[in-house]
C-alpha positions in Angstrom: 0.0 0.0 0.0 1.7 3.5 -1.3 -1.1 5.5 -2.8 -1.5 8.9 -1.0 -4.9 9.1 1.0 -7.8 10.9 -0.8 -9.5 13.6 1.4 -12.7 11.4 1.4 -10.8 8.8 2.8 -9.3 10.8 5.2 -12.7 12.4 6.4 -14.3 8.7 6.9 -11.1 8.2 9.0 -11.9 11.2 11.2 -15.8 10.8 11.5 -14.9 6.8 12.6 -12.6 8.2 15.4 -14.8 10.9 16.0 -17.2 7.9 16.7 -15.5 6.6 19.1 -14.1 9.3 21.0 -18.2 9.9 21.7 -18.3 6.4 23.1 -19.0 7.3 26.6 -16.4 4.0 27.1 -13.8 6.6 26.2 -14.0 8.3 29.3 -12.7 5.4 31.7 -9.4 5.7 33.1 -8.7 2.3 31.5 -9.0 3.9 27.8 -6.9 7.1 28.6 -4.6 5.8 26.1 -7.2 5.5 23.3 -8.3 8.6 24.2 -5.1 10.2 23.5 -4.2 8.2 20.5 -7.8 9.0 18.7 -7.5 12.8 19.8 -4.6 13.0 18.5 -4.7 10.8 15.2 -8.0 13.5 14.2 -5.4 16.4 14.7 -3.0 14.8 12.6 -6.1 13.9 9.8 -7.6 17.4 10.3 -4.4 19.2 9.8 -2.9 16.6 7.0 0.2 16.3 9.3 2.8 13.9 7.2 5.9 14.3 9.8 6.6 12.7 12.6 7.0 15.8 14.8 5.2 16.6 18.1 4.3 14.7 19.9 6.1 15.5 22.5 2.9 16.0 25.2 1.8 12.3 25.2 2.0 10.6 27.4 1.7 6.9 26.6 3.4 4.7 23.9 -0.6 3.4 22.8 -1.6 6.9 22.1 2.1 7.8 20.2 1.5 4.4 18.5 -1.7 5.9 17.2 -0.5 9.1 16.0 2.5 7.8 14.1 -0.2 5.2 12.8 -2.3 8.2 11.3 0.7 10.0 9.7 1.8 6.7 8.1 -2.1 6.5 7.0 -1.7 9.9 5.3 1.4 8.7 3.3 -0.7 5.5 2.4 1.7 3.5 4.1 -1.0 1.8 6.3 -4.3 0.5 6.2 -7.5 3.0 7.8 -8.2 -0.1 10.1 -5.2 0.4 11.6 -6.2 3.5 12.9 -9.9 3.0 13.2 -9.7 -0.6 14.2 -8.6 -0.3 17.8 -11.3 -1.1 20.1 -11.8 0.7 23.3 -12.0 -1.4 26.2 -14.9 -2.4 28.1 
């Protein structure tokens, strides 16, 4: 996978994370690092973020895993289900 992600693409992305970070789930301590990772991963989308800069202010490897999962989704270097696919737990 190398294509570059096409802004619809990239929207569905965002409106599936946006999804989940309005799973009231989201809010348990136990997800913090979802939490993060999503938040940060629609930042990233939103702002069409291709570098692997800043990120700096989190605070777990989950939620870093996540962001460097949505940059490498931007460069087409990685499936949406990578980023949308993580479950939040229960």
């Amino acid at each position: 996978m190398s294509k570059k992600t096409s802004s619809l693409e990239i929207q569905t992305a965002i409106n599936r994370l946006q999804l989940m970070l309005d799973d009231s789930n989201i809010e348990e301590p136990f997800n913090f690092s979802q939490k993060e990772g999503f938040t940060e991963a629609v930042t990233i989308l939103k702002e069409r973020r291709e570098k692997f800069i800043g990120f700096e202010h989190l605070k777990t490897v989950r939620g870093r895993a996540i962001a460097v999962a949505a940059i490498e989704y931007l460069q087409g270097k990685c499936s949406q289900e990578i980023i949308c696919g993580i479950s939040l737990n229960r």
